[in-house]
N, CA, C and O atoms as CSV, one atom per row, in Angstrom:
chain,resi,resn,atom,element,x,y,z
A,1,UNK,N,N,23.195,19.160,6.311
A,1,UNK,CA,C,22.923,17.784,5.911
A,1,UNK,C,C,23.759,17.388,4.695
A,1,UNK,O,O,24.099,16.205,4.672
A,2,UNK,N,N,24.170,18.194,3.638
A,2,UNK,CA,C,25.173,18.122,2.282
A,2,UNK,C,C,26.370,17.578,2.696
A,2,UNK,O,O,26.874,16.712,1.982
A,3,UNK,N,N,27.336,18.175,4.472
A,3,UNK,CA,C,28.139,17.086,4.872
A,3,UNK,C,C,27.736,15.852,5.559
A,3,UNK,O,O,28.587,14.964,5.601
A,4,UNK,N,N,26.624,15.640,6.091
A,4,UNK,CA,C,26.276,14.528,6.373
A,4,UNK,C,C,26.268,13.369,5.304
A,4,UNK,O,O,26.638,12.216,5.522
A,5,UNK,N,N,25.704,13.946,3.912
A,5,UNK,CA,C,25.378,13.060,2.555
A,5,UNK,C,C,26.853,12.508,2.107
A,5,UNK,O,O,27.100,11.377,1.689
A,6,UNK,N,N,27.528,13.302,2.248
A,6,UNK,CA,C,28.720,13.244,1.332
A,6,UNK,C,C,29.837,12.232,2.233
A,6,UNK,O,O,30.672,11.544,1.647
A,7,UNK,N,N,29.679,12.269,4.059
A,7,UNK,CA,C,30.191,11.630,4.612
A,7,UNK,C,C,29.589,10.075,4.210
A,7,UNK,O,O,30.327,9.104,4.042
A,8,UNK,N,N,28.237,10.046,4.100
A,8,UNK,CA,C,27.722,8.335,3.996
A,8,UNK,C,C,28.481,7.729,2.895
A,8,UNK,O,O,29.235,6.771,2.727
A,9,UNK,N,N,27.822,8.955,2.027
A,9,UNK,CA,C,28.461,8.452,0.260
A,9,UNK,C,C,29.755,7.678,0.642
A,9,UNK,O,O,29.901,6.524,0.239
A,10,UNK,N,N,30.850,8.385,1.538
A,10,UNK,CA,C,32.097,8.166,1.483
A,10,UNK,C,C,32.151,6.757,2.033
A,10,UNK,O,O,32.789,5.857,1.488
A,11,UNK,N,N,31.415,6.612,3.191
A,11,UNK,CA,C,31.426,4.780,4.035
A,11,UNK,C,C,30.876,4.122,2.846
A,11,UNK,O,O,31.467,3.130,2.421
A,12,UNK,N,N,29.513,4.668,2.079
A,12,UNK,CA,C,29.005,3.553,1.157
A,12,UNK,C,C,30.234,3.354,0.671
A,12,UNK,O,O,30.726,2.415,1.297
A,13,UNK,N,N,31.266,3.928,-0.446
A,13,UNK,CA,C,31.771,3.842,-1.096
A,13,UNK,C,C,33.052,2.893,-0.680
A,13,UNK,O,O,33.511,2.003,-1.396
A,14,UNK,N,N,33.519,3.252,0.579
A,14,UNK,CA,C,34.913,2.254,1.292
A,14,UNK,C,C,34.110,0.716,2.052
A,14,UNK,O,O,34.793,-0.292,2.230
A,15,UNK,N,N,32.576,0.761,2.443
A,15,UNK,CA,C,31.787,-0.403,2.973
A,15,UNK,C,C,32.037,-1.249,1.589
A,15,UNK,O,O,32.399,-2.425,1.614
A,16,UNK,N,N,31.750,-0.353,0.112
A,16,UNK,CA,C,31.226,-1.534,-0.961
A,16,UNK,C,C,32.161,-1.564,-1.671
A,16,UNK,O,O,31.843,-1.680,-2.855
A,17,UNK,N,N,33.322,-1.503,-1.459
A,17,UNK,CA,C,34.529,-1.515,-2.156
A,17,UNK,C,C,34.476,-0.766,-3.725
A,17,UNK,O,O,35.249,-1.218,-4.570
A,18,UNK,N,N,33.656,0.261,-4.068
A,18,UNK,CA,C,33.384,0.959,-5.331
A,18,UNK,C,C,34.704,1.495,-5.920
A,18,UNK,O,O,34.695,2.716,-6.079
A,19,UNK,N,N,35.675,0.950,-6.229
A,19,UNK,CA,C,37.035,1.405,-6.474
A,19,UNK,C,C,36.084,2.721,-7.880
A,19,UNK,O,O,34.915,2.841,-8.247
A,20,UNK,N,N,37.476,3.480,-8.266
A,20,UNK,CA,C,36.974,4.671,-8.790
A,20,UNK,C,C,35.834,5.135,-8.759
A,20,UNK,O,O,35.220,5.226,-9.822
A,21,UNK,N,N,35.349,5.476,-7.771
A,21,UNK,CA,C,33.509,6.555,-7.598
A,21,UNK,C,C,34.014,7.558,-6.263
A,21,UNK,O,O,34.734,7.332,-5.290
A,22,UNK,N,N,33.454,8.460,-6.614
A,22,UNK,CA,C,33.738,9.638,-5.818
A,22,UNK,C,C,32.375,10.082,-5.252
A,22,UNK,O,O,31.403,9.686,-5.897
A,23,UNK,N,N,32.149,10.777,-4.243
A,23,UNK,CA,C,30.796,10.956,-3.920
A,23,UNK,C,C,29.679,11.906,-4.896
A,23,UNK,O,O,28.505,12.222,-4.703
A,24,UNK,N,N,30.481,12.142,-5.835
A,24,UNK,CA,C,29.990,13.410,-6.443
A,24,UNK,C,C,29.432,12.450,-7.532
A,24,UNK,O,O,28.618,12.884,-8.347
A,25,UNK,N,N,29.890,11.029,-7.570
A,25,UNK,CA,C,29.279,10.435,-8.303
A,25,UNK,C,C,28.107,9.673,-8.339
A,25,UNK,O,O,27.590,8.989,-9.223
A,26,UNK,N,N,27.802,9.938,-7.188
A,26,UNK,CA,C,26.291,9.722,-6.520
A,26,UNK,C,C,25.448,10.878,-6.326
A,26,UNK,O,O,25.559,11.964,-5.756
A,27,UNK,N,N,24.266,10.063,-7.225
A,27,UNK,CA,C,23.217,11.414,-7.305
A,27,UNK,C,C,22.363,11.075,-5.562
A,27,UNK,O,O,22.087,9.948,-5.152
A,28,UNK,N,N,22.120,12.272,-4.874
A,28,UNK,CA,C,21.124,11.985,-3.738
A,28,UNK,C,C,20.204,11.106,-3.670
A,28,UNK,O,O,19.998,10.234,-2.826
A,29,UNK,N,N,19.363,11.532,-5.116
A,29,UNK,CA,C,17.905,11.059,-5.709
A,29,UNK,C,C,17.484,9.537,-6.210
A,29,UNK,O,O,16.524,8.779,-6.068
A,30,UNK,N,N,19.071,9.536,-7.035
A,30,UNK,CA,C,18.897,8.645,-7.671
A,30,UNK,C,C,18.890,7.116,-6.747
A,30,UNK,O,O,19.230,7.316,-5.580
A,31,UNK,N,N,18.527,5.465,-7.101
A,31,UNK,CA,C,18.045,4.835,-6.398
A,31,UNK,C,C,19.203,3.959,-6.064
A,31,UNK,O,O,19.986,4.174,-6.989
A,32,UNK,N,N,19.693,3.184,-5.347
A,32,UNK,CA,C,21.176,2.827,-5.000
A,32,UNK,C,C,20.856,1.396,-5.710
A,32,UNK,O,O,21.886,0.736,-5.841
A,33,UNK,N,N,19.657,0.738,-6.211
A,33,UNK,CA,C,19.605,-0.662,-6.476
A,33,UNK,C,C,19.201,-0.300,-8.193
A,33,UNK,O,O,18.818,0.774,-8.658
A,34,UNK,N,N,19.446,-1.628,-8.910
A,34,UNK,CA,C,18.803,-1.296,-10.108
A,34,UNK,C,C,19.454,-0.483,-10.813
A,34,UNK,O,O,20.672,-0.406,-10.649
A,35,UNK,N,N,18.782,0.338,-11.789
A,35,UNK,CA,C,18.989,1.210,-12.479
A,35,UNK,C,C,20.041,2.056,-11.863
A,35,UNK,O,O,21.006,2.390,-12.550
A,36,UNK,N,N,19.953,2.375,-10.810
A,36,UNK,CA,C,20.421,3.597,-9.990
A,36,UNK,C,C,22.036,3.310,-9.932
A,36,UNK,O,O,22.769,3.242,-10.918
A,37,UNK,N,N,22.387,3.174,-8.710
A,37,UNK,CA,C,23.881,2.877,-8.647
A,37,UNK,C,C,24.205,1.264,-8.935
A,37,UNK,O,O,25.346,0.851,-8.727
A,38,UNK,N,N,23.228,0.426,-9.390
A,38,UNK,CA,C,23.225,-1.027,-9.810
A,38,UNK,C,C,23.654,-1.873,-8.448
A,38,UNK,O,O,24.332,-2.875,-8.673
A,39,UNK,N,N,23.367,-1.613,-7.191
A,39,UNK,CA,C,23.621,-2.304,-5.964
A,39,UNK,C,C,22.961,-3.681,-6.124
A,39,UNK,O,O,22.230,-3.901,-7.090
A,40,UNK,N,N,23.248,-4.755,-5.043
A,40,UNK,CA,C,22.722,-6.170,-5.647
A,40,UNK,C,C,22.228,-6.427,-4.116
A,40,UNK,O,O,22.019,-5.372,-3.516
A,41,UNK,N,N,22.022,-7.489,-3.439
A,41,UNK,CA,C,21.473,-7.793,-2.371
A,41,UNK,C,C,22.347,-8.294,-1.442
A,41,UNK,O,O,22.042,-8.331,-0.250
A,42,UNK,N,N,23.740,-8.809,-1.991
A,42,UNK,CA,C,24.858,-8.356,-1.126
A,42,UNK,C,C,25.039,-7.160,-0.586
A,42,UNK,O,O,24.950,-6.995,0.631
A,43,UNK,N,N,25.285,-6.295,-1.334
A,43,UNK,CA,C,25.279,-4.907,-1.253
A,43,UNK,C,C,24.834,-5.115,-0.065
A,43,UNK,O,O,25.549,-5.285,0.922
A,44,UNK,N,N,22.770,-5.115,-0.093
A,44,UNK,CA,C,22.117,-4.429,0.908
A,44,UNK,C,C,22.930,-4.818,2.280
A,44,UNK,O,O,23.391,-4.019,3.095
A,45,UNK,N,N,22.980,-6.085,2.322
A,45,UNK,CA,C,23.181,-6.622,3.607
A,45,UNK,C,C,24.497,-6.072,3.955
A,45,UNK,O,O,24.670,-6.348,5.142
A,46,UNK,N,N,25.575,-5.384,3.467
A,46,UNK,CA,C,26.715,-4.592,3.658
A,46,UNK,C,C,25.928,-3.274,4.296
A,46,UNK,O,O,26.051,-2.956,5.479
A,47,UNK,N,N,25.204,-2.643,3.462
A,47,UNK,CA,C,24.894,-0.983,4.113
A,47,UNK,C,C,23.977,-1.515,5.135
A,47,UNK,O,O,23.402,-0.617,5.749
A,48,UNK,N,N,23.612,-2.946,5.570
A,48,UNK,CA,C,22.673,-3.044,6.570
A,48,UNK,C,C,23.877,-2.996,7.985
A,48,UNK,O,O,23.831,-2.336,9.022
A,49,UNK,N,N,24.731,-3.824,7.571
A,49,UNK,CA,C,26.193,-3.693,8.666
A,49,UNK,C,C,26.721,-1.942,8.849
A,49,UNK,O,O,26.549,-1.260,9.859
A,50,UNK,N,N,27.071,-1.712,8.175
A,50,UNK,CA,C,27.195,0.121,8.602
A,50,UNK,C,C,26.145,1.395,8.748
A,50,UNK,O,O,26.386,2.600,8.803
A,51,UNK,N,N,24.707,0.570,8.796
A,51,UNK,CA,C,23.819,1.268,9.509
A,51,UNK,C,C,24.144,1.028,11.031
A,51,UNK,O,O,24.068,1.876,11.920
A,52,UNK,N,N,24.532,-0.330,11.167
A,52,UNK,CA,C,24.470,-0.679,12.562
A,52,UNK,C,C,25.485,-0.207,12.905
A,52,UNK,O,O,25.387,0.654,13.780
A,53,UNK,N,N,26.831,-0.531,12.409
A,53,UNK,CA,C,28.035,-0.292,13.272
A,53,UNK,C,C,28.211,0.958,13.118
A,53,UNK,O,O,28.526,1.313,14.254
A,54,UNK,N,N,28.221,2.059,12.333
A,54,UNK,CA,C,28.192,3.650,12.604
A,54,UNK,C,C,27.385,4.423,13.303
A,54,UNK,O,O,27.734,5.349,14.034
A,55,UNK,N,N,26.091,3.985,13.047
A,55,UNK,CA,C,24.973,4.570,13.543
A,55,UNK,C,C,23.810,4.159,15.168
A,55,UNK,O,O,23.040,4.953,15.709
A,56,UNK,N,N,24.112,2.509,15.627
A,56,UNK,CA,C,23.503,1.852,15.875
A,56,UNK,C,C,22.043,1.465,15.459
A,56,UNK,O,O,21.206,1.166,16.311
A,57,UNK,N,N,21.803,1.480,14.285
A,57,UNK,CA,C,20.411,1.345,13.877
A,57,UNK,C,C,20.670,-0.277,13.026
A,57,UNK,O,O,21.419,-0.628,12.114
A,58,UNK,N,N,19.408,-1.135,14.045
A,58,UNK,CA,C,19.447,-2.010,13.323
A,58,UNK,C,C,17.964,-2.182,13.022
A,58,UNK,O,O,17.086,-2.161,13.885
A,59,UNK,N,N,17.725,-2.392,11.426
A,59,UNK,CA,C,16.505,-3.003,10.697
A,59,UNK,C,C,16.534,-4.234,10.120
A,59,UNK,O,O,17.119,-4.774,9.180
A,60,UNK,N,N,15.528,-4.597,11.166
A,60,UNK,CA,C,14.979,-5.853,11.303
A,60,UNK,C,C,13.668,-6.254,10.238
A,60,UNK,O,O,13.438,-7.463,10.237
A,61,UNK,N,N,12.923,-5.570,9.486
A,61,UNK,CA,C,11.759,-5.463,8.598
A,61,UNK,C,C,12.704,-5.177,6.921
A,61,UNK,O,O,13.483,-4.267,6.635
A,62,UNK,N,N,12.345,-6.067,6.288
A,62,UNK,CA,C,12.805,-6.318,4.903
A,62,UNK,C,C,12.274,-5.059,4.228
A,62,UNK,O,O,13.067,-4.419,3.537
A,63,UNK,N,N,10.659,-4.514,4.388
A,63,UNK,CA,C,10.242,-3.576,3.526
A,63,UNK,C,C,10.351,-2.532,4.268
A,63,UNK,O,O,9.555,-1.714,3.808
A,64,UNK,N,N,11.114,-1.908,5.537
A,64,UNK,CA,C,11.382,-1.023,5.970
A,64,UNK,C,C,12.905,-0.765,5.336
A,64,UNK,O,O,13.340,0.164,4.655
A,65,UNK,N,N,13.529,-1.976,5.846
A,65,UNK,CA,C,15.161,-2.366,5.218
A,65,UNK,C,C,15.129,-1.403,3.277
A,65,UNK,O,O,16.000,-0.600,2.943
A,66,UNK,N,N,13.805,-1.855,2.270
A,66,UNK,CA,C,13.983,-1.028,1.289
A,66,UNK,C,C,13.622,0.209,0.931
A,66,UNK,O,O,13.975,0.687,-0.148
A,67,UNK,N,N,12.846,0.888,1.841
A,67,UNK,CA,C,12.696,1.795,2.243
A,67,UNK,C,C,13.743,3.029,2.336
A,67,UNK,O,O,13.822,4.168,1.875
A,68,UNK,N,N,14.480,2.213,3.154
A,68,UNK,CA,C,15.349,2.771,4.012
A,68,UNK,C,C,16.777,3.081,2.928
A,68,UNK,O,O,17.537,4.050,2.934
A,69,UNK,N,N,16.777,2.322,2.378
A,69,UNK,CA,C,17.822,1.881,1.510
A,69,UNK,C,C,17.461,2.208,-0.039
A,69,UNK,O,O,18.378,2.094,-0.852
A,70,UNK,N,N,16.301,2.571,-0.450
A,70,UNK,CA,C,16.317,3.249,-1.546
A,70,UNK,C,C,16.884,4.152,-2.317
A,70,UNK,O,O,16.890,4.064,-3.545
A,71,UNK,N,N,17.430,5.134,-1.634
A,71,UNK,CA,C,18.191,6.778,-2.246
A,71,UNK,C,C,19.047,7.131,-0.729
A,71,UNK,O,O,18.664,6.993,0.433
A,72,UNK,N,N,20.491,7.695,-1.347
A,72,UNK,CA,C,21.097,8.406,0.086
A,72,UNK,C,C,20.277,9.051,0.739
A,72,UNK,O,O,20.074,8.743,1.913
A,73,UNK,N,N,19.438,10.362,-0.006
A,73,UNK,CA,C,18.394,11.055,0.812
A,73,UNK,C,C,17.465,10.412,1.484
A,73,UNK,O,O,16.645,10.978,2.207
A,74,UNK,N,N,17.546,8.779,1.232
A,74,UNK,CA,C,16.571,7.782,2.145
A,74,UNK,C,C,16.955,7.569,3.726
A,74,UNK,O,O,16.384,7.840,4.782
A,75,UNK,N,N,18.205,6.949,3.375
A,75,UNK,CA,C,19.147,6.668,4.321
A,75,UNK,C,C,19.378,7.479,5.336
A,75,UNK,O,O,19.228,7.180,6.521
A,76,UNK,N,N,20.018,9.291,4.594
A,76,UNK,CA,C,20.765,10.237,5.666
A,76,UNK,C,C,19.266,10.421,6.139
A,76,UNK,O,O,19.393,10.485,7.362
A,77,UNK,N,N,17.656,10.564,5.801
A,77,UNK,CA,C,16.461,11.229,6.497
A,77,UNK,C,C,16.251,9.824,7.807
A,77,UNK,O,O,16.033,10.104,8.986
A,78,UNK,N,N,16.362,8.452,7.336
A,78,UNK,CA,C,16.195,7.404,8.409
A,78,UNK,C,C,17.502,7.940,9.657
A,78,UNK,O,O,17.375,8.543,10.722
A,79,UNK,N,N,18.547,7.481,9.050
A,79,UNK,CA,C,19.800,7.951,9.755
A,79,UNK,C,C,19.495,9.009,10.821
A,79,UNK,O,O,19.272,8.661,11.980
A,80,UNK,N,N,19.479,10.365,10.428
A,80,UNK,CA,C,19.090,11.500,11.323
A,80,UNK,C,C,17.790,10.844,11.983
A,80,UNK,O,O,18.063,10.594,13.157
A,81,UNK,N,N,16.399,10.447,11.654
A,81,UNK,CA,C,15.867,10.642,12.912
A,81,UNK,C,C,15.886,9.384,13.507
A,81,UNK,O,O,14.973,9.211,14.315
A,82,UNK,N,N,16.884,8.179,13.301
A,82,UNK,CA,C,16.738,6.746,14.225
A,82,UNK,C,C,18.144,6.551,14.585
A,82,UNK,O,O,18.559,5.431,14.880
A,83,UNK,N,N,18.990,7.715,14.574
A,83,UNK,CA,C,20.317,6.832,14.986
A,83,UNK,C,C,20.338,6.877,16.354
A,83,UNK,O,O,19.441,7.447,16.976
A,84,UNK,N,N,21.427,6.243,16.986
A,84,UNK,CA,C,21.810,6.140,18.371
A,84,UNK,C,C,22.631,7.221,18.857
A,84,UNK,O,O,23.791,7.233,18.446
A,85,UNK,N,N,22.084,8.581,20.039
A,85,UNK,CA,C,22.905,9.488,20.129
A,85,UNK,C,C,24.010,8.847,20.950
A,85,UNK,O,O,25.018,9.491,21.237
């Protein structure tokens, strides 16, 4: 799953245009909004487009949507058990 994390990190990072951040510069834990990696609500609606187009997972529920989108370890645990084989 550590290459799975590090692959997302890498789409988050080329999806949100994060010029200088490396994946190592993302903590798992830490929260991608806010405090955390300071993401905004543009943002979301970007990692909501490369849930879909990488993965086929589309969320349709706002408080699932933050859920989901809270921490990479949020994402890669939704990811693994809802993507499209």
């Amino acid at each position: 799953m550590d290459d799975f994390k590090k692959d997302l990190k890498l789409q988050i990072i080329e999806a949100l245009n994060l010029q200088g951040m490396n994946p190592d510069d993302i903590d798992n834990t830490a929260p991608l909004f806010g405090e955390g990696l300071g993401l905004d609500s543009i943002d979301s609606l970007e990692l909501m487009v490369l849930l879909e187009r990488n993965y086929g997972i589309k969320i349709e529920d706002a408080r699932e949507g933050r859920k989901v989108l809270e921490s990479i370890d949020a994402m890669a645990a939704y990811i693994e058990a809802n993507r499209k084989k």
